[in-house]
N, C-alpha and C positions, 0 to 999 in steps of 0.2 A: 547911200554913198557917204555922209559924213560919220554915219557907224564904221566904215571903212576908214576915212579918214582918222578919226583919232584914234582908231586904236593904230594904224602905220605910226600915227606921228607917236604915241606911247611909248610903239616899240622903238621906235627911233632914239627917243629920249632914254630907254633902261638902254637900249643897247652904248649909248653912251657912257652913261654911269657905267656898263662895265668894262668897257673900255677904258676907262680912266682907273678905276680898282685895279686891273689887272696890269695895264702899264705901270702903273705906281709900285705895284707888288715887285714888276721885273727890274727895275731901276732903282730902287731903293735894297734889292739884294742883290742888285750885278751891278751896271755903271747905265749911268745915260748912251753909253758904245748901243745897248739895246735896242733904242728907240730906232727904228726907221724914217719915222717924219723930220724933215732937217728942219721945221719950224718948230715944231715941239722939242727938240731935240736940244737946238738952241734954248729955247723960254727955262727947259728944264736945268740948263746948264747955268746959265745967269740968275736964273729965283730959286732956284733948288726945284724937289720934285714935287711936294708937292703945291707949290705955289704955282711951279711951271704947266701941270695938268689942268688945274684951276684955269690959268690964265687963256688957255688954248680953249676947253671946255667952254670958257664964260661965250665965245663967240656961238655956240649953239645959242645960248638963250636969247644973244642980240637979234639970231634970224630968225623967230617962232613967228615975232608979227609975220615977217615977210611970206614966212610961208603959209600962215591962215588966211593973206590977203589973196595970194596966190590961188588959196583953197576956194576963193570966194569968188575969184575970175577966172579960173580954169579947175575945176575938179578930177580931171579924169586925166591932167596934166603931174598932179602934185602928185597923185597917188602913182603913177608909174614911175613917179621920180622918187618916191617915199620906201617903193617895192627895191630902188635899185641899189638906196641907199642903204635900207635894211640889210640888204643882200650882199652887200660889202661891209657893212660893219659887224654882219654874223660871223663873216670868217676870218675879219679882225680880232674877232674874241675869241674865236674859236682859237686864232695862232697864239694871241697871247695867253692862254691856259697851256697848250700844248708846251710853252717855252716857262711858263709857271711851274709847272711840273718836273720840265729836266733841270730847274733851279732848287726847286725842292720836292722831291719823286709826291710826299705826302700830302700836296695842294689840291685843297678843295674847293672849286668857288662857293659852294654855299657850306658855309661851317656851322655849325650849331652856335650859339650864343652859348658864352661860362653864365655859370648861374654861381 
């Protein structure tokens, strides 16, 4: 069960990072109009974008305790809520590539590093 556990919460965690890549990507080449979250939406419009991603993101890391405590008084609680989250923020990514794309047909989320 906590090999289950941390690899959800892992994914939870990249799935954020790309979450954050990817809205960055669409609001720095179109307008913060993009974003659907009206909290991120705001932070991005008053700090710019990407301070405003930062600022939104940072609240993931405030809740990691909460949710290993979570992990540690309910395991089989955190993981259906870890599956549900994952599950919603896949097709978060997945929309914001699809809207990456019709911004610039040629978007790749994994590019090659220039050498």
């Amino acid at each position: 069960m906590l090999t289950l556990f941390i690899l959800l919460l892992t994914s939870f965690l990249y799935l954020n990072y790309a979450d954050a890549k990817t809205t960055y990507f669409v609001v720095h080449n179109s307008s913060s109009r993009s974003e659907k979250n009206p909290i991120a939406k705001y932070l991005i419009d008053k700090m710019g974008a990407m301070a405003g991603i930062i600022a939104i993101k940072s609240i993931i890391i405030l809740i990691i305790p909460l949710v290993i405590w979570t992990y540690l008084e309910s395991p089989f609680s955190i993981i259906i809520l870890l599956l549900c989250l994952n599950t919603a923020y896949l097709f978060v990514v997945l929309n914001n590539i699809k809207v990456c794309k019709k911004i610039y047909p040629k978007y790749t989320y994994f590019k090659r590093s220039k050498k």
